[in-house]
N, C-alpha and C positions, 0 to 999 in steps of 0.2 A: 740905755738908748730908747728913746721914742717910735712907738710902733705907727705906722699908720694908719691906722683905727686909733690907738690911742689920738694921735694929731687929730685926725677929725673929728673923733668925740667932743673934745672942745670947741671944735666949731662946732656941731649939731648944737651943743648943750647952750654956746650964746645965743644961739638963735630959737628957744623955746619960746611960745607963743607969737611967734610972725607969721605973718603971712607970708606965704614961698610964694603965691601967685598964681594964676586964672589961665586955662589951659585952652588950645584951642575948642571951636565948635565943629561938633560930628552930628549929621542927621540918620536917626533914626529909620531906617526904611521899613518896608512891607518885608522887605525880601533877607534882609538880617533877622527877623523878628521872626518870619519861617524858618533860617536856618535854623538858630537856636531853638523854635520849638522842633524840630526833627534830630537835633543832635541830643535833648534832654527828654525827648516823648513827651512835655506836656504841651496838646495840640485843646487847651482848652480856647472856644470859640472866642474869648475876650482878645485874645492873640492873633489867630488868626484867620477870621470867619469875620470880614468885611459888610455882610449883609446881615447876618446875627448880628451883629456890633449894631446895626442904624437900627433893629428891633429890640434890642433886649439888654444893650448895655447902657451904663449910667452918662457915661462920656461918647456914645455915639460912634467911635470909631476904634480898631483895633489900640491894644496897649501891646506896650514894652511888659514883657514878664519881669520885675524886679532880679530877677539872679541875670539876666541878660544884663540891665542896666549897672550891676556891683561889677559882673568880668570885664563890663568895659572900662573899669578904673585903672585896669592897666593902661589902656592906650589910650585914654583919656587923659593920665598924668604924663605921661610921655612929653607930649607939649609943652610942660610946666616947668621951664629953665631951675635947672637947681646951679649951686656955686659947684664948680668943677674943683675947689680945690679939696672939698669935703668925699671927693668920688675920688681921689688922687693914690691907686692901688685894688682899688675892689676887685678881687678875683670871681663874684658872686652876689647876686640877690637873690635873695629868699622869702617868698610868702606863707611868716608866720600864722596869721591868722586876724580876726578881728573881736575888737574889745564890746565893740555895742555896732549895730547897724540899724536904722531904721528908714523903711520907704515909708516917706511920706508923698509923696504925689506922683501918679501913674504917669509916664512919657505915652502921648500918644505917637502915631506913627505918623512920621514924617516933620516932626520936631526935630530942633538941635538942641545937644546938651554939652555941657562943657564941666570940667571938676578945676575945682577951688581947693587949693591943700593950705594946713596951715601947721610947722610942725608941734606935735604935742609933749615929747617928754625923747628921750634917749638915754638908752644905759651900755656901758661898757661891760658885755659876757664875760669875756678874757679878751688877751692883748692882740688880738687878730677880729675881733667880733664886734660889731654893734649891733646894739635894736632899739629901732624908733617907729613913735605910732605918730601919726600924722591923721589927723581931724579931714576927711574929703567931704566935701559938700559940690553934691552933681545938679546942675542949674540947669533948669529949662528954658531956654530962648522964647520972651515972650510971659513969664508966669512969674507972680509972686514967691510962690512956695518952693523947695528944689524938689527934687526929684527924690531924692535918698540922703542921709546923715552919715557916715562911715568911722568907725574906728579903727583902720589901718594899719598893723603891724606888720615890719620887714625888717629881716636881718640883713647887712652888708659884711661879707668875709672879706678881709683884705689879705693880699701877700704880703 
């Protein structure tokens, strides 16, 4: 008999190289960009020193710390409709880790960013398990360039 993860697994697995689709827009604040510099200690002035920034930074005004803009890929993919019948038993997701990550262009503050997923491969662990890495690319509203590149790995346990 067919597990549910096995079921899904074939669906993940036709669907390698699609585009899953473009997730809502979240703006960046002052005040997010504090927290995170007060829950991680680094209060380097490029963060959050408004008047250092208009003196002595390249882009003039406060940035997003990069690890601020990776944790929001949770709730940035959130928005990102996936097919329910592929979710049809998960007891569980799990963040295994990432394969490559690269920021390429700093979020100033007060920008909106949104993530773009596309999925990239899936493997069946055992007959209760998958893991799939999914390609995020976090967009700036407004810029050429994204924000970050992500190689995204997550397990789904199913009952």
């Amino acid at each position: 008999m067919t597990t549910k993860a096995e079921a899904a697994y074939e669906l993940f697995k036709s669907a390698i190289g699609q585009d899953e689709g473009t997730g809502e827009w979240l703006e960046v604040s002052q005040d997010r960009i504090n927290a995170f510099a007060d829950v991680t200690e680094d209060h380097q002035f490029i963060h959050v020193d408004p008047e250092a920034c208009k003196e002595l930074s390249p882009w003039g005004v406060p940035i997003a710390h990069g690890f601020l803009t990776l944790s929001l890929l949770v709730k940035l993919s959130a928005s990102i409709p996936q097919p329910t019948e592929r979710l049809d038993g998960i007891v569980m997701g799990i963040n295994y880790g990432f394969d490559k990550v690269r920021f390429i262009n700093p979020v100033k503050v007060g920008k909106r960013i949104r993530a773009k997923s596309v999925l990239s491969s899936v493997d069946l662990k055992d007959p209760n398990t998958i893991q799939y890495t999914r390609t995020m690319t976090v967009e700036i509203d407004g810029e050429d360039k994204p924000a970050l590149v992500a190689e995204w790995i997550s397990r789904l346990v199913y009952g």
